[in-house]
C-alpha positions in Angstrom: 84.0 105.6 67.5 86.7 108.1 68.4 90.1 107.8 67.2 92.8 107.8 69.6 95.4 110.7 69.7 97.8 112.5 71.3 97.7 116.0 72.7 101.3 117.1 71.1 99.7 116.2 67.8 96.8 118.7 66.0 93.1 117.4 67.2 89.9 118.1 65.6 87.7 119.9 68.9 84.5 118.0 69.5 81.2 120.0 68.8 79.8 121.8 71.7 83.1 121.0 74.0 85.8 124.3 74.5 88.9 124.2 72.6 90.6 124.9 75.8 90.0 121.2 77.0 92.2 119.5 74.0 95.1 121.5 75.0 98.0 120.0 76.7 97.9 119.4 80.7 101.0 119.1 83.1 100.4 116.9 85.3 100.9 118.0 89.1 103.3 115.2 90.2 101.7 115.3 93.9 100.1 112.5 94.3 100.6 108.6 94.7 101.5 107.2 91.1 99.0 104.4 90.4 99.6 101.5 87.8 97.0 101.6 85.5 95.7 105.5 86.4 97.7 107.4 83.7 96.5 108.2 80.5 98.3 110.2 78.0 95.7 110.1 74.8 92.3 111.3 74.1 89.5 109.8 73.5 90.4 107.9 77.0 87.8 105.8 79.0 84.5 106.9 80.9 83.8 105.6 83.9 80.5 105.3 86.1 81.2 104.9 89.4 77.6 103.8 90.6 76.6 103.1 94.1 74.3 99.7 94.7 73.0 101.5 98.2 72.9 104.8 99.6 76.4 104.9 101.7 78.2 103.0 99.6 81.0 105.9 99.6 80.6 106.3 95.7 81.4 110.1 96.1 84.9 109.1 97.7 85.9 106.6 95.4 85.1 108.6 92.4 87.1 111.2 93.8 90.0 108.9 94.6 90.2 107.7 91.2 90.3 110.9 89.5 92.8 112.4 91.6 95.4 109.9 91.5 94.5 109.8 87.7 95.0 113.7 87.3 99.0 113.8 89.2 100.3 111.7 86.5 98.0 111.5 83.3 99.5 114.2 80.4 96.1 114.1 79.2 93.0 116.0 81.3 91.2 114.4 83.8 87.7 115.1 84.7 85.4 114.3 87.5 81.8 115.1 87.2 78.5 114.5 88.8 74.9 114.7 87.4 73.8 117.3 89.9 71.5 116.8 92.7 71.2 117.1 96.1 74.2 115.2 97.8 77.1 117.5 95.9 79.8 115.0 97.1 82.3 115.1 94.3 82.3 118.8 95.1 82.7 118.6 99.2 86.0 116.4 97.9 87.7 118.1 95.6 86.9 121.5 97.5 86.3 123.1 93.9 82.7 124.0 92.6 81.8 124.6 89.1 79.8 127.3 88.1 77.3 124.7 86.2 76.3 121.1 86.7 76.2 118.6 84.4 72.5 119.0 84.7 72.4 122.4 83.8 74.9 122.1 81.1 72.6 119.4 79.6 68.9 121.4 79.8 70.7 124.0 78.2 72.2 121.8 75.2 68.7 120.5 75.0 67.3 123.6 75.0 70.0 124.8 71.9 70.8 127.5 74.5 74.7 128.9 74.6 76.7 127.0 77.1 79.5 129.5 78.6 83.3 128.7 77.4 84.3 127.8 80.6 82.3 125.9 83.3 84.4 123.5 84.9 86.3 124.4 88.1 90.3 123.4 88.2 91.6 121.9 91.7 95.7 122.4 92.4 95.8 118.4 91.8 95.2 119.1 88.2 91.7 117.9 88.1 88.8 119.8 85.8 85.9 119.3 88.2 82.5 119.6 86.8 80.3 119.4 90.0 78.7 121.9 92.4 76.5 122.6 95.2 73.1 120.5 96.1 70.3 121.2 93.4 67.0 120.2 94.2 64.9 121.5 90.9 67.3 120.9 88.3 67.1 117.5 86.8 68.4 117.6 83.3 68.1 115.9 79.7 68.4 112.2 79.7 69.5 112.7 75.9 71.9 115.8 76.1 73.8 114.3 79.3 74.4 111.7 76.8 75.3 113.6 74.5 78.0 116.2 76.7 79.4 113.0 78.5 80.6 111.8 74.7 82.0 115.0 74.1 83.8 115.0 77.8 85.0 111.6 76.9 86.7 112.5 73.6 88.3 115.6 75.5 89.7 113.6 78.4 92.4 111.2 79.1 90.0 109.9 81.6 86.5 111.2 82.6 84.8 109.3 86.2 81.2 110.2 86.5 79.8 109.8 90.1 76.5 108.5 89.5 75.1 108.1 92.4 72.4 105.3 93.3 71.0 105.5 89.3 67.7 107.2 91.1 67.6 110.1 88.9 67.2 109.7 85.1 70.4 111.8 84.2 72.2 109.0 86.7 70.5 106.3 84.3 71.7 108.8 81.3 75.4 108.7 82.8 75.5 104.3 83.1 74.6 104.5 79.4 77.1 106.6 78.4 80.0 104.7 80.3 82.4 102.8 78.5 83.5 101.4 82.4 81.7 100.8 85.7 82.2 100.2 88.9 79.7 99.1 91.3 80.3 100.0 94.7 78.6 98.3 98.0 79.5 98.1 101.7 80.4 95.0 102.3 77.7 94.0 104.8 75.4 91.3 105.0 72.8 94.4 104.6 74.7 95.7 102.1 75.4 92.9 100.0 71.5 91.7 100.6 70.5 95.5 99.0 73.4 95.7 96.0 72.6 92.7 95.0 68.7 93.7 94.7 69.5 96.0 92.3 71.9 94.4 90.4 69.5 91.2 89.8 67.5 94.0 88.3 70.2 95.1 85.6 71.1 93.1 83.1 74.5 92.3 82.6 76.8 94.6 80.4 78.8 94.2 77.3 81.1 96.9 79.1 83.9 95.9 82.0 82.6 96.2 85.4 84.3 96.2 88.4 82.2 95.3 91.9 83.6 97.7 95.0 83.2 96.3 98.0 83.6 99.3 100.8 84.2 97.8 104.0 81.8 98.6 107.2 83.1 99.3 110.5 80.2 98.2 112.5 79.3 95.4 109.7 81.4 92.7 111.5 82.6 90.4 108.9 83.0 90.7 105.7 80.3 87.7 103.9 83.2 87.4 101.4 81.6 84.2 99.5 78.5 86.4 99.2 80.3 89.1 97.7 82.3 87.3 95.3 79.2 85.2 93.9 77.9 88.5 93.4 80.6 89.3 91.5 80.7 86.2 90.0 77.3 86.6 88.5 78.4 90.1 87.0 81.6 88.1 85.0 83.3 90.9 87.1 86.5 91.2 89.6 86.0 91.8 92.5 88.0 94.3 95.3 87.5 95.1 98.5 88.3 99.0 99.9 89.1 99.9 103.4 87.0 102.1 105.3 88.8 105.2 105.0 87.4 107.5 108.5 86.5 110.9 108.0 88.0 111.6 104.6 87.7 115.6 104.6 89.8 115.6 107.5 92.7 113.6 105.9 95.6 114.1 103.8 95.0 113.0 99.6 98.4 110.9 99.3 97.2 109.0 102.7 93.8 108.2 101.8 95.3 107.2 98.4 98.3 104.8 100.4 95.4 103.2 102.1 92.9 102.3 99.1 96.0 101.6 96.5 94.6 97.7 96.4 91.2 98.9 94.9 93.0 101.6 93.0 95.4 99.4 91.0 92.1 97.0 89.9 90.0 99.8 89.0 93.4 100.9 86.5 93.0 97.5 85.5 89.8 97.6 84.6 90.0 100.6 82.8 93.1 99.3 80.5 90.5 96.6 79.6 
């Protein structure tokens, strides 16, 4: 286990991460300031942000979280994905990185040299390690492991989108969480398909969060579902507007309308 420490003080550099992520980062100061979503040491927590059905919004929510993390954390933020072919976290955050996390792991496994720098940097403040839709690449189950531990100790906070766990680097990235949060439309169909899956994963000795995203043409909400779903998990349970067309929408307005879900998921990760 890590020891905690500040960035003003001197740090050991994890093996195989760039000495360029310990140093100190300023935050930007232009987002919403979230309870909860500021963290000022490193190691800091890593959280899976895991959809239970394709269109849960996972690729929004992660993004949400690190942003508002990133305007008013002193210590670095990341955002990643595992590659593949949906490439949300990069459509949010308008920033692509010239490697995946897939890449970077085939090449770890591989004991091939892993440039200095292969993250992207957004103006919120955010490191993004994302990029566009890969189709070929799939990457090592062991070395995404293995880079996520290294990202964790780097970073004030790291979120991992993981999409729907259908890839085995996705599976790599839920093991390597110290957090996660399961996200779901709340929908009859939705909570009928989340809650498929998770009667197929056991329960974790890590927090969990359940993310209820709500559907537009759902109707209502099957709230006692939802929350014996959560129930069964030990887990809290929040429920998250729908938030429209998010590409087309100002950061610090999408972040006004899901501070509810926000403020439990920094919560959770104080846990």
């Amino acid at each position: 286990m890590h020891e905690s420490r500040t960035l003003r003080g001197k740090s050991n550099r994890p093996a195989g991460w760039p000495r360029s992520l310990q140093l100190a980062h300023s935050a930007s100061g232009g987002g919403l300031s979230v309870s909860g979503l500021s963290f000022h040491q490193t190691p800091g927590p890593l959280l899976a942000v895991v959809g239970l059905c394709g269109g849960a919004g996972v690729s929004v929510l992660a993004h949400l979280i690190a942003t508002s993390a990133a305007a008013t954390s002193q210590a670095p933020v990341l955002l990643a994905d595992t590659g593949g072919p949906t490439a949300g976290a990069a459509l949010y955050s308008g920033a692509s990185a010239p490697l995946t996390l897939a890449d970077i792991s085939e090449r770890v496994a591989a004991s091939e040299r892993v440039p200095p720098r292969f993250w992207a940097d957004v103006p919120e403040g955010l490191r993004v390690l994302a990029g566009e839709p890969q189709f070929t690449v799939q990457g090592s189950d062991d070395a995404v492991r293995r880079v996520l531990s290294d990202a964790r100790a780097a970073h004030g906070l790291t979120v991992i989108d993981a999409g729907t766990l259908a890839r085995p680097a996705e599976q790599a990235a839920l093991g390597a969480a110290s957090h996660v949060a399961w996200v779901l439309p709340a929908s009859r169909s939705g909570l009928e398909r989340g809650g498929r899956v998770l009667d197929r994963i056991t329960r974790l000795s890590r927090p969990e969060i359940l993310v209820a995203r709500a559907d537009p043409v759902g109707g209502k909400p099957p709230l006692g579902g939802l929350a014996d779903l959560a129930d069964s998990r030990r887990s809290p349970l929040v429920l998250l507007p729908h938030l429209g067309h998010v590409t087309d929408r100002p950061l610090r307005d999408l972040q006004a309308q899901a501070a509810v879900a926000l403020q439990a998921l920094g919560g959770l990760l104080s846990r």
